[in-house]
C-alpha positions as MATLAB code, in Angstrom:
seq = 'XXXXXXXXXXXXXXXXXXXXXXXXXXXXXXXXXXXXXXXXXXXXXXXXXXXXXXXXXXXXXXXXXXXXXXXXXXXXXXXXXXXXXXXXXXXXXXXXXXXXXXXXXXXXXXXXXXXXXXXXXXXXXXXXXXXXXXXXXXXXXXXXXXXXXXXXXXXXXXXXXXXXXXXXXXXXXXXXXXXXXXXXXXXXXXXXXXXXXXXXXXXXXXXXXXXXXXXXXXXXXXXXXXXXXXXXXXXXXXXXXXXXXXXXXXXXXXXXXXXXXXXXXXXXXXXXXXXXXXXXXXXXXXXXXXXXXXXXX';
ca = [
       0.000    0.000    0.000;
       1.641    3.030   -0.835;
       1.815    6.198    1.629;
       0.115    9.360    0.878;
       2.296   12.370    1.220;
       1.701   15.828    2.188;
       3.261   18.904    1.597;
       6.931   19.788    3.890;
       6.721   22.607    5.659;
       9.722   24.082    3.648;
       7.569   22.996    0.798;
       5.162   25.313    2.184;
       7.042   27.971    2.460;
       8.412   27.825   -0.888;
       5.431   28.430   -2.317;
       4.141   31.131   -0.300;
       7.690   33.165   -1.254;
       7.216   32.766   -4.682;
       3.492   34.115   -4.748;
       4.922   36.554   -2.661;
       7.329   37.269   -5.316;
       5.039   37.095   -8.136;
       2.334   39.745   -6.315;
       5.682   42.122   -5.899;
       5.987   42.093   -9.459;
       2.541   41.840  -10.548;
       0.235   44.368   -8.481;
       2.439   47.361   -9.563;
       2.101   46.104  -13.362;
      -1.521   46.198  -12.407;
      -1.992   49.789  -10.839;
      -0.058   51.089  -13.983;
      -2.647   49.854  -16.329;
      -5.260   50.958  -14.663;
      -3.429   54.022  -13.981;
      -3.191   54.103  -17.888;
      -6.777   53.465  -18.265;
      -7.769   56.498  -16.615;
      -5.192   58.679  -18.624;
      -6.637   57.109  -22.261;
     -10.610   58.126  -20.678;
      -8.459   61.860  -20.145;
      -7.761   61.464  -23.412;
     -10.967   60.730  -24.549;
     -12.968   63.798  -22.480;
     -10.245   66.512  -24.096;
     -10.554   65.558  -27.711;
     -14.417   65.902  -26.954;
     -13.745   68.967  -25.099;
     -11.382   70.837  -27.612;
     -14.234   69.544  -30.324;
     -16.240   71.586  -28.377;
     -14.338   74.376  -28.508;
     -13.739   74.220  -31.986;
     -17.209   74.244  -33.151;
     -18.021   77.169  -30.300;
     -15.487   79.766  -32.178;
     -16.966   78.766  -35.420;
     -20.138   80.036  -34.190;
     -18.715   83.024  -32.689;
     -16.152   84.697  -35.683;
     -13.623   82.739  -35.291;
     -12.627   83.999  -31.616;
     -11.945   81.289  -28.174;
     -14.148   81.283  -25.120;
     -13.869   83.914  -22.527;
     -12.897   83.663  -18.839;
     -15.048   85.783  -16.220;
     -16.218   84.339  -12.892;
     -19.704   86.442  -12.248;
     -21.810   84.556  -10.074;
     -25.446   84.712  -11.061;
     -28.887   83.413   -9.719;
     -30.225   79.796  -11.413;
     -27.788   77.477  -10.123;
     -27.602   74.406   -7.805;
     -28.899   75.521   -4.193;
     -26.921   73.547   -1.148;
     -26.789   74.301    2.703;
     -23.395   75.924    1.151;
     -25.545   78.039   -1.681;
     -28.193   78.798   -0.605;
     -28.838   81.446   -2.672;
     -28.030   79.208   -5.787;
     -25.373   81.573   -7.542;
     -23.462   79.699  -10.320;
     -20.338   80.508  -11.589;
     -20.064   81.313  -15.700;
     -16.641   79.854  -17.366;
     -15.168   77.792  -19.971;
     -16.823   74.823  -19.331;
     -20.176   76.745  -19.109;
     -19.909   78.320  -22.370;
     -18.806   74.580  -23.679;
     -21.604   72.896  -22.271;
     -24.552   73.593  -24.620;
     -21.727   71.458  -27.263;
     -20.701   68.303  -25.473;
     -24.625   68.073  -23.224;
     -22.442   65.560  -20.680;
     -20.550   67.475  -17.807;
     -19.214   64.178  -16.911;
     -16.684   65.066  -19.710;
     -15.138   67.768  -17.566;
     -14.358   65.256  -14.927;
     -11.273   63.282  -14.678;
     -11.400   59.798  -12.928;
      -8.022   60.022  -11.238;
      -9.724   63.888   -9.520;
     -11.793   63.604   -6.726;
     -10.614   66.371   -4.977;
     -13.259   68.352   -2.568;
     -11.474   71.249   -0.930;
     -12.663   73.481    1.437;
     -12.395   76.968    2.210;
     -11.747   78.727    5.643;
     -15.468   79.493    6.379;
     -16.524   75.676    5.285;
     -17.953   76.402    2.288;
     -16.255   74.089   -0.992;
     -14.033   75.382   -2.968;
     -15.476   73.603   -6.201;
     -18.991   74.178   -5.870;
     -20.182   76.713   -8.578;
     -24.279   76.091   -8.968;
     -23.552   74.091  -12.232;
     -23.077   70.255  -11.215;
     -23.639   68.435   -8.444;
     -21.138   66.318   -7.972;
     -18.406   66.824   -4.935;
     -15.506   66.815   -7.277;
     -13.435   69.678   -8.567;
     -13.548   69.337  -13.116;
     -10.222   67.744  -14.102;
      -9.642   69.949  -16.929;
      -8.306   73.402  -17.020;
      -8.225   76.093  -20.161;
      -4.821   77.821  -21.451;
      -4.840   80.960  -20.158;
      -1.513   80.740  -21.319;
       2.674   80.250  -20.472;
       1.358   82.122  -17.339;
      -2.112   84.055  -16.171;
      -3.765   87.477  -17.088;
      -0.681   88.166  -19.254;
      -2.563   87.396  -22.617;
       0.396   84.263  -23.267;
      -2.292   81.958  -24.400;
      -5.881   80.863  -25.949;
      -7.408   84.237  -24.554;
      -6.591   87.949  -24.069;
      -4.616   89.952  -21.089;
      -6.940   90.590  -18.201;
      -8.634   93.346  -18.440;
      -9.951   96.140  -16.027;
     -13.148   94.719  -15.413;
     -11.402   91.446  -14.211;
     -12.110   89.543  -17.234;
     -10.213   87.817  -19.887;
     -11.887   88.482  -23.532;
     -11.670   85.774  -25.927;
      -8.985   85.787  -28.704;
      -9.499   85.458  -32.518;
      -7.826   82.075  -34.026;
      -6.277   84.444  -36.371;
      -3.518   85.407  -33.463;
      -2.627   81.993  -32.623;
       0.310   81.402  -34.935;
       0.070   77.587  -34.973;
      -3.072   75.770  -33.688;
      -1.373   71.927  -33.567;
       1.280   73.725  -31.576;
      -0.858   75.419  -28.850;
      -2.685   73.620  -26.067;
      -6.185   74.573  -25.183;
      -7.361   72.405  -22.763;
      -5.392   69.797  -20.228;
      -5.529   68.512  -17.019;
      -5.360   70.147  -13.572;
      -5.280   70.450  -10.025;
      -6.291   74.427  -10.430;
      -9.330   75.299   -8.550;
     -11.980   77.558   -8.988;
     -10.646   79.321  -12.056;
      -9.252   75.817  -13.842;
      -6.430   76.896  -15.467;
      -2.954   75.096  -17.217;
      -0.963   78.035  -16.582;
       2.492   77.587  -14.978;
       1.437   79.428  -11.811;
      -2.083   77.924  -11.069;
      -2.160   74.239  -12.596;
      -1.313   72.642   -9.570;
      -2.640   75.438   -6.943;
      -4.489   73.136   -4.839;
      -1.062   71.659   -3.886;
       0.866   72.319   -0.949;
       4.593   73.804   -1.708;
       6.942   70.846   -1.946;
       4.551   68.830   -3.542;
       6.852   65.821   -5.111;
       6.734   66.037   -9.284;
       6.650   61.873   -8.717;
       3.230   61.915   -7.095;
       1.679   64.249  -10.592;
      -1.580   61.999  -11.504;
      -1.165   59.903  -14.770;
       2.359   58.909  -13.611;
       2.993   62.617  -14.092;
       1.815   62.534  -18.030;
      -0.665   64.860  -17.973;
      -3.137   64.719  -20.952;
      -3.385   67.994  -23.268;
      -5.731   68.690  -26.098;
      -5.041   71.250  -28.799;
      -6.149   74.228  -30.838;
      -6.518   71.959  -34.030;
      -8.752   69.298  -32.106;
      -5.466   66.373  -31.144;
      -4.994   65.227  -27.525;
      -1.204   63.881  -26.423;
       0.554   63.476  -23.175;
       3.138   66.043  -21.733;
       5.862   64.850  -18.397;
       5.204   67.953  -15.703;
       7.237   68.281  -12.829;
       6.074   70.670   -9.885;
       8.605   72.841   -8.777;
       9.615   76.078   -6.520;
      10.214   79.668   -7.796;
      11.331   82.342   -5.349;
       8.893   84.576   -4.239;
       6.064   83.172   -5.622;
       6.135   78.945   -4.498;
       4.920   75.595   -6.039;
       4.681   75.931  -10.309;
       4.328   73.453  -12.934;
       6.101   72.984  -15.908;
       6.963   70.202  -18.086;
      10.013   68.059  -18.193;
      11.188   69.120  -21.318;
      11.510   73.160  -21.582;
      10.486   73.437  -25.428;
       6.783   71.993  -24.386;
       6.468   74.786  -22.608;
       6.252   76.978  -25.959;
       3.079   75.089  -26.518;
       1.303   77.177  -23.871;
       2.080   80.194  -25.651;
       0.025   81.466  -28.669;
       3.300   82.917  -30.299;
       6.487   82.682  -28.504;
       6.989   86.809  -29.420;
       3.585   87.822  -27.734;
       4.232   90.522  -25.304;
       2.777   89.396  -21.074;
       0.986   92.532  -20.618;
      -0.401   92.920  -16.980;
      -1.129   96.598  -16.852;
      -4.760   95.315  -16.415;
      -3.945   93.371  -13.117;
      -2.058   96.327  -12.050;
       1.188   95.943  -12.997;
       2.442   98.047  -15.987;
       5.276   97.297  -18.276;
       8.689   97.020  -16.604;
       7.481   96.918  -12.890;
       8.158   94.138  -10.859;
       5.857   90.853  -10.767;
       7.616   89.466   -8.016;
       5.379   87.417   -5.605;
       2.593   88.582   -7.482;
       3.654   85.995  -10.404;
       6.237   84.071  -11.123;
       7.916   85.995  -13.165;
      10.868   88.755  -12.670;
       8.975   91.793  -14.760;
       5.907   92.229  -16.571;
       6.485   93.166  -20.105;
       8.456   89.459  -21.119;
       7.498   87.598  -24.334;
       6.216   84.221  -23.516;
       9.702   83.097  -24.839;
      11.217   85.113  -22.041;
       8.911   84.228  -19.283;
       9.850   80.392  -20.531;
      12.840   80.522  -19.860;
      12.659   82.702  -16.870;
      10.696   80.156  -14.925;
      13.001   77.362  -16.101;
      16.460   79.258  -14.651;
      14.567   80.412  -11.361;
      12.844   77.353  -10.636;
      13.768   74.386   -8.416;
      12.808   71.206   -9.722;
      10.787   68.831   -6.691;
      11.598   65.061   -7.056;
];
């Protein structure tokens, strides 16, 4: 009669190492697809987003969506709101073209921030979900100086839509990507990442820090960002690779003018923005952000 036999405990053991091993190497495999995942549905909501766009300016000759942030009766009324003002931006002038606001949401987002007196940061009357939108306009290189897909801020606070005309290439100028920027929603160098704290490692950036941009002429593509720290002013964003950061301007000559927030050409921008003077081209303010900043790991 022959003797059944059960496992050793070495046996036993050896086993459990090498699932051990196996999971070690596996799970992070796994995250990063389904880290990937979420970046191709980012993908996905900016091509529909900058479609968007595209068909709005050929309603309106040929010139990009405003920025203002009036708050106006008709919105969403919360403990929070309860007078039911709603803010009136991008995404708000997009709507009436995509009819889904899920689009303006990114899955790897679920930010809910609040303010000093308890109210949320994100809420604006227009959605009621409690997540800040993913997705932020190009205001441009940096904000209210005019760099990008809308004009220098003027007096009245506002930011007046610019005609396609003065965008000198359209494949090479973002319009819409993600970010961390709340309640304005922004890309720009100074605000993308503004709910942040300083110090904020560049190796903890969502989408395994390629964030997802969509374009002027309608295509979406992934650019590296790193946070960083300029002097005066504290935590930026900029990508990796300094000559992606010309895609944020709408000509790398146009003059940052900021008389409009106050600061005429010449004077000093420090802590205001992170930038030495108002008055640089977006070339200049490029690669003044790249020598003053320190990169975070």
């Amino acid at each position: 009669m022959t003797e059944k036999r059960g496992f050793t405990l070495i046996e036993l053991l050896v086993v459990i190492a090498i699932i051990a091993i196996l999971a070690a190497i596996l799970f992070p495999v796994f995250a990063q697809a389904r880290e990937k995942a979420r970046q191709i549905t980012c993908a996905s909501n900016l091509h529909e987003v900058t479609l968007a766009m595209i068909m709005y300016t050929q309603d309106y000759d040929e010139t990009t969506p405003m920025v203002r942030h009036d708050r106006t009766p008709g919105g969403i009324v919360t403990p929070t709101n309860p007078q039911g003002l709603k803010d009136y931006d991008y995404y708000v002038i997009l709507q009436p073209y995509i009819k889904n606001v899920d689009m303006f949401f990114c899955p790897d987002r679920n930010q809910w921030p609040l303010r000093s007196n308890g109210k949320p940061v994100c809420e604006d009357g227009n959605y009621s979900q409690h997540e800040c939108l993913g997705y932020g306009y190009n205001q441009g290189w940096v904000s209210d100086g005019g760099y990008g897909m809308v004009m220098p801020q003027s007096s009245d606070g506002n930011r007046y839509g610019r005609s396609l005309a003065s965008i000198t290439s359209p494949a090479q100028t973002v319009a819409y990507g993600d970010t961390y920027d709340t309640p304005t929603y922004s890309v720009t160098a100074d605000n993308i990442f503004s709910t942040l704290p300083d110090g904020y490692s560049s190796a903890s950036v969502r989408h395994m820090q390629m964030l997802e941009f969509g374009f002027a002429d309608g295509h979406v593509k992934p650019i590296k960002f790193n946070t960083g720290e300029y002097p005066g002013y504290g935590l930026v964003g900029l990508p990796a690779n300094e000559n992606d950061a010309l895609l944020f301007c709408n000509d790398p000559n146009v003059v940052g003018d900021y008389s409009g927030a106050g600061f005429p050409a010449g004077s000093s921008l420090s802590g205001s923005y992170p930038l030495q003077t108002a008055g640089e081209t977006c070339q200049q303010a490029v690669q003044d952000i790249y020598t003053h900043t320190t990169i975070n790991p």
